[in-house]
PyMOL CGO cylinders between C-alpha atoms (Angstrom):
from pymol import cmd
from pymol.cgo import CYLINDER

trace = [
    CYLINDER, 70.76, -38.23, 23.12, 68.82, -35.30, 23.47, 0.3, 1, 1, 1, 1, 1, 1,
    CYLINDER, 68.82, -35.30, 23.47, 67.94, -35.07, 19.62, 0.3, 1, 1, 1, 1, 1, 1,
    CYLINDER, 67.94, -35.07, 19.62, 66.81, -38.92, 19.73, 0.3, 1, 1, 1, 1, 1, 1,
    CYLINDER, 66.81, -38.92, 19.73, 64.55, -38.20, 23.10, 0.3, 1, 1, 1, 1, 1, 1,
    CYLINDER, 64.55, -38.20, 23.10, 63.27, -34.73, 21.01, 0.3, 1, 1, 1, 1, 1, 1,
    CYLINDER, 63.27, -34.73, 21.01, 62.63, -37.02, 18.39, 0.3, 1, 1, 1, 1, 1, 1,
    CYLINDER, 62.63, -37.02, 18.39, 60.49, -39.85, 20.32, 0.3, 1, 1, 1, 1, 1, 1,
    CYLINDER, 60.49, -39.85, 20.32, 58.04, -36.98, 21.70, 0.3, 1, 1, 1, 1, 1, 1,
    CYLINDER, 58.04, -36.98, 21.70, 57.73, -35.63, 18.23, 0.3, 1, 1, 1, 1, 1, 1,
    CYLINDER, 57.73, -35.63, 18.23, 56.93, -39.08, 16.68, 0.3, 1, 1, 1, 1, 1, 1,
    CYLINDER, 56.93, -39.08, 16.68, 54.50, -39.71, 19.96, 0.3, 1, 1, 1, 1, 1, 1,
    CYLINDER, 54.50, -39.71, 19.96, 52.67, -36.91, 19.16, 0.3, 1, 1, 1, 1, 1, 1,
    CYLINDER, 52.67, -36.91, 19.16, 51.92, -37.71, 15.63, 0.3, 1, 1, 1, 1, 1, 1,
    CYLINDER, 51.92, -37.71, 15.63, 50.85, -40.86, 16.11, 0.3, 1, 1, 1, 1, 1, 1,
    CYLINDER, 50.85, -40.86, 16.11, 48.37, -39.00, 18.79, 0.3, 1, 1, 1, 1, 1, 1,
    CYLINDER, 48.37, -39.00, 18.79, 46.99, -37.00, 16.24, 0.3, 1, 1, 1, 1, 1, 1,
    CYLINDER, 46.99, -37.00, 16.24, 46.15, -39.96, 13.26, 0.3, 1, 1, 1, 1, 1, 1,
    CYLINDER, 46.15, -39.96, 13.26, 42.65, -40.24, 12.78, 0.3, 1, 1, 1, 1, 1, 1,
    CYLINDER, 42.65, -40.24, 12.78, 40.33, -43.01, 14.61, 0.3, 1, 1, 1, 1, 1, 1,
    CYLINDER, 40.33, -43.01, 14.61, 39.49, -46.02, 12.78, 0.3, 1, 1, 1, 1, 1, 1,
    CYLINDER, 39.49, -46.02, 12.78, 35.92, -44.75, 11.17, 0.3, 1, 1, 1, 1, 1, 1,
    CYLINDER, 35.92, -44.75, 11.17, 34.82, -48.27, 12.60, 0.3, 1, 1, 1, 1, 1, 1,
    CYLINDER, 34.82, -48.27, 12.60, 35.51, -47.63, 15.65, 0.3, 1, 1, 1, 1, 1, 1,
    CYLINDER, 35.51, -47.63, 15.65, 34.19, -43.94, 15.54, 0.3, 1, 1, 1, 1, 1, 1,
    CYLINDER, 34.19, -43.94, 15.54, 30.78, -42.52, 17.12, 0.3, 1, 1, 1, 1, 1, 1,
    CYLINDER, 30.78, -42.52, 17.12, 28.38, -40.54, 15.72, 0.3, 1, 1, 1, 1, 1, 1,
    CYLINDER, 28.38, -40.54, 15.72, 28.13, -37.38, 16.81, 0.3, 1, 1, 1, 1, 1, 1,
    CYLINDER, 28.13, -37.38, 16.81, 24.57, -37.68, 18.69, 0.3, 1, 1, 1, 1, 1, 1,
    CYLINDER, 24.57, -37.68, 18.69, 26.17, -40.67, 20.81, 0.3, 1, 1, 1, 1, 1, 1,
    CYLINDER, 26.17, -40.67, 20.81, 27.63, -37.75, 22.89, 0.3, 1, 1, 1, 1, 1, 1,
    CYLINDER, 27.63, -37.75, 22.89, 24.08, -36.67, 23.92, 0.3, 1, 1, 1, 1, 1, 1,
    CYLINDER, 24.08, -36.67, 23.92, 23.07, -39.59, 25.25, 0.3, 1, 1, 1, 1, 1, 1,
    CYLINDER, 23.07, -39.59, 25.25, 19.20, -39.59, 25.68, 0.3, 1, 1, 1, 1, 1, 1,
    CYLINDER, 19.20, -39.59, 25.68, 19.30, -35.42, 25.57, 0.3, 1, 1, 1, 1, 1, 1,
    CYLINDER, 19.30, -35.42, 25.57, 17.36, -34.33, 23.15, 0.3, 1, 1, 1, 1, 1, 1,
    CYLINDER, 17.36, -34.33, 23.15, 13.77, -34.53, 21.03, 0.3, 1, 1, 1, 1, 1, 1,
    CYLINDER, 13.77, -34.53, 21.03, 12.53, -38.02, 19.91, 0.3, 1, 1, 1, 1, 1, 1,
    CYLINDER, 12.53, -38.02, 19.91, 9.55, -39.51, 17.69, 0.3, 1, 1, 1, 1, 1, 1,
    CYLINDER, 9.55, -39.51, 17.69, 7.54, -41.79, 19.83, 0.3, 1, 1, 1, 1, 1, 1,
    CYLINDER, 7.54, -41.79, 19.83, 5.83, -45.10, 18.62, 0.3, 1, 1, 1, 1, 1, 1,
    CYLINDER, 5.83, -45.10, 18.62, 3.85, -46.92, 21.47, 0.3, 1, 1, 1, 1, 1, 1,
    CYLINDER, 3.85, -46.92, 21.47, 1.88, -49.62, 21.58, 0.3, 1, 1, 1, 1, 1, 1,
    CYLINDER, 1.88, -49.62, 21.58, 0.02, -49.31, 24.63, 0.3, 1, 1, 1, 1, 1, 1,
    CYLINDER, 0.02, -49.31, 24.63, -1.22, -53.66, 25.80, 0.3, 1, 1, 1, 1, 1, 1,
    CYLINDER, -1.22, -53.66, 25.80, -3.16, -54.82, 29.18, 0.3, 1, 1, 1, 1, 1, 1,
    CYLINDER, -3.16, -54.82, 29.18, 0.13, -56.10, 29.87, 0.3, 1, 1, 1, 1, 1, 1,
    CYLINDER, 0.13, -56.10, 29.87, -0.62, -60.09, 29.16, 0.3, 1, 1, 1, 1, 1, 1,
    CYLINDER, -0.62, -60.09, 29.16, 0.34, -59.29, 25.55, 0.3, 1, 1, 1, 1, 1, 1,
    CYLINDER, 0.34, -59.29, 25.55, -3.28, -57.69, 24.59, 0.3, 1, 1, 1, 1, 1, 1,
    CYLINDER, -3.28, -57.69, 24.59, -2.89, -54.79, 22.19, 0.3, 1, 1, 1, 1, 1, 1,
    CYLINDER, -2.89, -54.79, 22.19, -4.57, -51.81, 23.46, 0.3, 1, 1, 1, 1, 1, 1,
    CYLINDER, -4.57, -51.81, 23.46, -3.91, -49.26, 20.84, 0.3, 1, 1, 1, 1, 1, 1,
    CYLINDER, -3.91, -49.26, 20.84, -1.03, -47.77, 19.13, 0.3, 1, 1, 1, 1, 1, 1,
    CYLINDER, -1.03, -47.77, 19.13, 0.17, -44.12, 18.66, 0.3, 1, 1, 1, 1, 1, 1,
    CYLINDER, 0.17, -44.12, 18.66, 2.77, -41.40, 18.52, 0.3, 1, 1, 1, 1, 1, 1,
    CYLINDER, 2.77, -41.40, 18.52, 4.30, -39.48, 20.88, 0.3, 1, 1, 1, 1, 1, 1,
    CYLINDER, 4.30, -39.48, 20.88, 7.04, -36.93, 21.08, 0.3, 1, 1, 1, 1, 1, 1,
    CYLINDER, 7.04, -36.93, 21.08, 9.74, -37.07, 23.95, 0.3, 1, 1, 1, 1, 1, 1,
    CYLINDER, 9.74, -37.07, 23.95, 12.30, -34.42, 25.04, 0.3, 1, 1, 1, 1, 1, 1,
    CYLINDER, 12.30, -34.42, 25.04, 15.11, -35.31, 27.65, 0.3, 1, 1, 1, 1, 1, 1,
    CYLINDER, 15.11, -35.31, 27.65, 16.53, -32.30, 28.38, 0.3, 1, 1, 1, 1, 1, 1,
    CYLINDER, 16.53, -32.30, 28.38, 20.21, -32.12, 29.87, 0.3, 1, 1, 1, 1, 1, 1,
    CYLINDER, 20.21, -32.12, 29.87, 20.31, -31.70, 34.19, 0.3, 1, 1, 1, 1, 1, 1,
    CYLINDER, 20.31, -31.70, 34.19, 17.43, -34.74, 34.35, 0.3, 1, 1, 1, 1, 1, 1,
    CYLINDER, 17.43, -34.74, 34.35, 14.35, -33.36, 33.13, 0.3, 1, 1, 1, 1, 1, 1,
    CYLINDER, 14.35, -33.36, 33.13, 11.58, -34.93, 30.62, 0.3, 1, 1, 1, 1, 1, 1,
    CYLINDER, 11.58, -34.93, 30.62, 8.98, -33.06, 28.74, 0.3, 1, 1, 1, 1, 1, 1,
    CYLINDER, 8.98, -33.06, 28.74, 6.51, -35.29, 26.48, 0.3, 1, 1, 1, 1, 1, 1,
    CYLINDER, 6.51, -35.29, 26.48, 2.95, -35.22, 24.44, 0.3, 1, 1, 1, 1, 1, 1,
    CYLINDER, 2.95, -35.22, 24.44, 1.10, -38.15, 23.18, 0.3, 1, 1, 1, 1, 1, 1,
    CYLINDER, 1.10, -38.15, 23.18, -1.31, -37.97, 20.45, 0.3, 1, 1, 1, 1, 1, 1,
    CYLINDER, -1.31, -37.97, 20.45, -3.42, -41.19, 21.99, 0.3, 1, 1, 1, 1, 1, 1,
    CYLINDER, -3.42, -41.19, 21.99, -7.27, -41.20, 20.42, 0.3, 1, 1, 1, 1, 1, 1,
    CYLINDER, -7.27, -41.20, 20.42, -8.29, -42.65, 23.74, 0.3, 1, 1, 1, 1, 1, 1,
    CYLINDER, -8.29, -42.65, 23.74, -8.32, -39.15, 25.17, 0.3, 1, 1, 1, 1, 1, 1,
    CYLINDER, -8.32, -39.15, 25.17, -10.80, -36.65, 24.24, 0.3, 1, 1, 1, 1, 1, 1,
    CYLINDER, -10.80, -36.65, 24.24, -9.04, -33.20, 23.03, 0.3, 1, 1, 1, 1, 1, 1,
    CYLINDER, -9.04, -33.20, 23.03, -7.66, -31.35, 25.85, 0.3, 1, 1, 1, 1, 1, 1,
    CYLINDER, -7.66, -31.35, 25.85, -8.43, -33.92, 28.56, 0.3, 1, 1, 1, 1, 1, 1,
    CYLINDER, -8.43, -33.92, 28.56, -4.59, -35.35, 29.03, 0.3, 1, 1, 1, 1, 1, 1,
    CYLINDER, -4.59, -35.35, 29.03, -2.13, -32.47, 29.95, 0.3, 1, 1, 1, 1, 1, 1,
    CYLINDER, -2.13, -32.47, 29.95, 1.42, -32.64, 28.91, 0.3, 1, 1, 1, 1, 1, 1,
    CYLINDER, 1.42, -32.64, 28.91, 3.59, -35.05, 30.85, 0.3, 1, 1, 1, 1, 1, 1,
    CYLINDER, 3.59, -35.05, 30.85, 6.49, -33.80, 32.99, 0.3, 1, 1, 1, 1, 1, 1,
    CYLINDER, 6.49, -33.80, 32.99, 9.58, -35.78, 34.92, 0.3, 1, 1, 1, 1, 1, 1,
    CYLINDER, 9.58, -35.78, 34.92, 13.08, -37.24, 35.27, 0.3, 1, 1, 1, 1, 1, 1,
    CYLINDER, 13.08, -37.24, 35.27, 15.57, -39.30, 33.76, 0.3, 1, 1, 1, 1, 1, 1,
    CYLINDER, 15.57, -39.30, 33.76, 18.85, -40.97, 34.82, 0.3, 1, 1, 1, 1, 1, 1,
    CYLINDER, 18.85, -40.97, 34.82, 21.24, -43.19, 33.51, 0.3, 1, 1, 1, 1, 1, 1,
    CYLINDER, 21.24, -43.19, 33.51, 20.91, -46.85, 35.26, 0.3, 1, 1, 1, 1, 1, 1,
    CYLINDER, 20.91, -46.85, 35.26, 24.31, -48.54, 36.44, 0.3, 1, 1, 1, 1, 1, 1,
    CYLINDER, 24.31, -48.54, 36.44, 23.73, -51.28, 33.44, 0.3, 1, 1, 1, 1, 1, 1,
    CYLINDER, 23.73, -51.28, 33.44, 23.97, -48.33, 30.30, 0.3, 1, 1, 1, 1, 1, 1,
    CYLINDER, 23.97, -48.33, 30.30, 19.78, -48.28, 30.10, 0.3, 1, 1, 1, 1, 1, 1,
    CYLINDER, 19.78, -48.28, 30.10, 18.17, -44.99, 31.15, 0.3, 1, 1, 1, 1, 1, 1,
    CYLINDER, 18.17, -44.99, 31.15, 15.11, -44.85, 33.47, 0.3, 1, 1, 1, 1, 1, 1,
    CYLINDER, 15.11, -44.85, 33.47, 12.70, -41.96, 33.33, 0.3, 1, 1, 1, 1, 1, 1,
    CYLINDER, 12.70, -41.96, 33.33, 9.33, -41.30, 34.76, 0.3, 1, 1, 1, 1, 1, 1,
    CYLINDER, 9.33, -41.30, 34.76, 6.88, -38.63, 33.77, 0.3, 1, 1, 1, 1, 1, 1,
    CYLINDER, 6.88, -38.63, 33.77, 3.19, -37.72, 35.45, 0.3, 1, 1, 1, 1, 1, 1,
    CYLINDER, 3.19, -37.72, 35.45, 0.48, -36.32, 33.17, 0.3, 1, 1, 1, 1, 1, 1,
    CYLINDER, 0.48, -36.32, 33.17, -2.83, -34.62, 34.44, 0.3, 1, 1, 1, 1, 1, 1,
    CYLINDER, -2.83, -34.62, 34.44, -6.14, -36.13, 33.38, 0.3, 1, 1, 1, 1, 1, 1,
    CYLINDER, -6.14, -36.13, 33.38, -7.88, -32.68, 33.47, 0.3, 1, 1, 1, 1, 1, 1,
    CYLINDER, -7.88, -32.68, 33.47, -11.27, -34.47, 33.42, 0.3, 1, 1, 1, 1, 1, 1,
    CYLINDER, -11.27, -34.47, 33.42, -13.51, -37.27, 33.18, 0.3, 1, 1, 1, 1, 1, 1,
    CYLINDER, -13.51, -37.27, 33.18, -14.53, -38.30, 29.89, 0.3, 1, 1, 1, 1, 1, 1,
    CYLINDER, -14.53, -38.30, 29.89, -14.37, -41.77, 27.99, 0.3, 1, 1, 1, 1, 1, 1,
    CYLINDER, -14.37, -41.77, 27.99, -12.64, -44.39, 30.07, 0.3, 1, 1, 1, 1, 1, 1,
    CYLINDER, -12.64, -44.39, 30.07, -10.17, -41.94, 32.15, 0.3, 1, 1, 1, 1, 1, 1,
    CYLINDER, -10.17, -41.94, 32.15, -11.34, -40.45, 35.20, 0.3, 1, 1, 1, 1, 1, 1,
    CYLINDER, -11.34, -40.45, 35.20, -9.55, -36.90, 36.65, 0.3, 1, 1, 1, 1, 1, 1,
    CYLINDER, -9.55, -36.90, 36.65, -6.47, -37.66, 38.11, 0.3, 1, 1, 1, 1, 1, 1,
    CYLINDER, -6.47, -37.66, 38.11, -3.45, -38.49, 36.92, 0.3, 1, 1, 1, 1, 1, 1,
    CYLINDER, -3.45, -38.49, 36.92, -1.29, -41.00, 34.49, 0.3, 1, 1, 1, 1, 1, 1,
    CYLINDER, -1.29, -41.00, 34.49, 2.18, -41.84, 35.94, 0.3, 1, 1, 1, 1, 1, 1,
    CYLINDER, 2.18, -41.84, 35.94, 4.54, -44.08, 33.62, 0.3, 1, 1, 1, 1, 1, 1,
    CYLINDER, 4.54, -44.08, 33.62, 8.26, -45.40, 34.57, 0.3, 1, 1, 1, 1, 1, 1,
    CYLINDER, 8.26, -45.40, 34.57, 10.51, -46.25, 31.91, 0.3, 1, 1, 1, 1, 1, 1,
    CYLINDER, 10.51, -46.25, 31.91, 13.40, -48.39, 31.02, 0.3, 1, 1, 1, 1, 1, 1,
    CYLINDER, 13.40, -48.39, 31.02, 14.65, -47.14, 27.92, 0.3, 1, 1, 1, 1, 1, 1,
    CYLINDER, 14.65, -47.14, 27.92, 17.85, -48.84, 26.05, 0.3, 1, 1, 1, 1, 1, 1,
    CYLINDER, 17.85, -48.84, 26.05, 19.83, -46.31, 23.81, 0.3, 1, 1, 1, 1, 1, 1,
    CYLINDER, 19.83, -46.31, 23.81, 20.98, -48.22, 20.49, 0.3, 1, 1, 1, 1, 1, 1,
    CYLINDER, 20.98, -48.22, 20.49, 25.22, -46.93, 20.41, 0.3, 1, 1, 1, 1, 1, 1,
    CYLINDER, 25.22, -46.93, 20.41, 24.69, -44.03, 17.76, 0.3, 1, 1, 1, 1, 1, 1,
    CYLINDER, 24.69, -44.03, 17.76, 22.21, -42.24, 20.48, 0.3, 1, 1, 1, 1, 1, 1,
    CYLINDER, 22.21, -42.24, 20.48, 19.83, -42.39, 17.15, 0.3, 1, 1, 1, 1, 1, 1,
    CYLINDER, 19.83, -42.39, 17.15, 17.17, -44.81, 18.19, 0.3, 1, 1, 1, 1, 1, 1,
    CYLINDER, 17.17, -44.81, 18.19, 15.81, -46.34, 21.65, 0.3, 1, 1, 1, 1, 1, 1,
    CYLINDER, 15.81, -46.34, 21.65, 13.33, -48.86, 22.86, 0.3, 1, 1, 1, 1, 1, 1,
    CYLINDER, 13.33, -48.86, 22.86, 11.31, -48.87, 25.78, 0.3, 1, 1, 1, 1, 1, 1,
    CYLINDER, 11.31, -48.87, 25.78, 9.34, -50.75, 28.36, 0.3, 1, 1, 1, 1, 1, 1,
    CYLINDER, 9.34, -50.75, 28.36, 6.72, -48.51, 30.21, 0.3, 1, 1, 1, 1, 1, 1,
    CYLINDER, 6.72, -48.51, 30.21, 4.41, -49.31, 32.97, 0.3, 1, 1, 1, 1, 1, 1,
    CYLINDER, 4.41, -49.31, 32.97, 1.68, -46.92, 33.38, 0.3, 1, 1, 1, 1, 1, 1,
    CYLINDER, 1.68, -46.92, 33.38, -1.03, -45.88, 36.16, 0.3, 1, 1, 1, 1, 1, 1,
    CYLINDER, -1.03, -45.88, 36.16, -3.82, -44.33, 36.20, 0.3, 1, 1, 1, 1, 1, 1,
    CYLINDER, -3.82, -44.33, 36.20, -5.17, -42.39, 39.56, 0.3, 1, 1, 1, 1, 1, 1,
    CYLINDER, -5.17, -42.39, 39.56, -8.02, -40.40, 40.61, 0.3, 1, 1, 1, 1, 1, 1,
    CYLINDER, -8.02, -40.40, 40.61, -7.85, -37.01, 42.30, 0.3, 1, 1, 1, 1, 1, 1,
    CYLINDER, -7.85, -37.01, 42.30, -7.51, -38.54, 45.42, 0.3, 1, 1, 1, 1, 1, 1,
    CYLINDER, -7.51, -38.54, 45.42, -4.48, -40.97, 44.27, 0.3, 1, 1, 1, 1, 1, 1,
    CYLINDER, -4.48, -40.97, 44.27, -6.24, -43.67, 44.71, 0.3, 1, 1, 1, 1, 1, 1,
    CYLINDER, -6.24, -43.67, 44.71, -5.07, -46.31, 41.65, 0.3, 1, 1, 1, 1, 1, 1,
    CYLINDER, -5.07, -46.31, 41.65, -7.85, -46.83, 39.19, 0.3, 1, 1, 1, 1, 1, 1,
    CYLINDER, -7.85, -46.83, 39.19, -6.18, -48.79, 36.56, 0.3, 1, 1, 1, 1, 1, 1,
    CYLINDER, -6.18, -48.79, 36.56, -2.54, -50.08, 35.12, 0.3, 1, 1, 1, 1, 1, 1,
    CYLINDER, -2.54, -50.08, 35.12, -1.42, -50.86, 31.68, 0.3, 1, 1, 1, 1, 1, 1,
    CYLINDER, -1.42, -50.86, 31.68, 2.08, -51.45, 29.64, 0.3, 1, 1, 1, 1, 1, 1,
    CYLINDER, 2.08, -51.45, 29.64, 3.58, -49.98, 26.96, 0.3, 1, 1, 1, 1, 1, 1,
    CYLINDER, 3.58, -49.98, 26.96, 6.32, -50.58, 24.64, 0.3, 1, 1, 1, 1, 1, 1,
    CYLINDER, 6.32, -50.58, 24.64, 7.76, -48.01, 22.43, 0.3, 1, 1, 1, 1, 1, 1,
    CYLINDER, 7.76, -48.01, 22.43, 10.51, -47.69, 19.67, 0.3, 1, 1, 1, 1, 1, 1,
    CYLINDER, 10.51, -47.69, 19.67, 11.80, -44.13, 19.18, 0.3, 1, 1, 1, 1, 1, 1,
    CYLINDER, 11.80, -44.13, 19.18, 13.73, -41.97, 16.77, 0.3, 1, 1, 1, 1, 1, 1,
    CYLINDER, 13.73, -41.97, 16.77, 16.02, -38.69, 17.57, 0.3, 1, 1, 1, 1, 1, 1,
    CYLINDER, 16.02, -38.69, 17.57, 14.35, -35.51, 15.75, 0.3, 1, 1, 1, 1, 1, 1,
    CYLINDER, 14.35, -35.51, 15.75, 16.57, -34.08, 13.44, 0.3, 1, 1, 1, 1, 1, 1,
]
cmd.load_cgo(trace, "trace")
């Protein structure tokens, strides 16, 4: 009895160790999650469908909540938009959410000082190698009073 029982926990355990189905297997970035660098492309609309502009940005989640990200949008004259800075979390329904507040150092063009502020609700494809997004973004002056409000959608590659 005792050699049959000694043989049923040795057979267990090599069955524990076969490899997973490489179907079935993750990529190694789908640990992350959203932590990491990304390659931004928005398309910025009035938010009725009416293309605005399109351009690159580059996104960092970093792990403990925080967001660090830079847009190369024309709109803004050099030096006028400051980096963004914010938070992410994981929603209850597997999409992230993440919101980020830039300055507008000063008036030039068709910004005014103050500040942008966008929300996100990001959905992480299951390899953590590529998301989408729906923004929503504000624009205030130095008082926080709300000058203006556009939408963005953007598709987004992890930086190798």
């Amino acid at each position: 009895m005792f050699t049959s029982a000694k043989t049923l926990v040795l057979a267990a355990l090599a069955v524990s160790l076969i490899p997973v189905n490489a179907a079935r297997a993750q990529s190694q970035q789908s640990s992350l999650g959203l932590v990491g660098a990304w390659s931004v492309s928005v398309t910025l609309t009035d938010c009725n469908g009416a293309v605005r502009g399109t351009f690159p940005s580059i996104v960092m989640f970093s792990r403990g909540g925080t967001v660090t990200e830079t847009t190369f949008n024309p709109a803004f004259q050099p030096g006028q938009r400051s980096t963004g800075l914010g938070v992410w979390y994981l929603n209850d329904d597997g999409t992230y959410a993440a919101a980020d507040v830039a300055y507008i150092q000063y008036s030039a063009g068709m910004f005014n000082a103050g500040t942008q502020e966008i929300t996100h609700r990001i959905n992480l494809n299951r390899h953590a190698s590529r998301w989408t997004d729906e923004a929503s973004v504000q624009f205030y002056d130095i008082a926080h009073n709300k000058l203006a409000h556009a939408c963005a959608t953007a598709t987004a590659v992890r930086l190798q």
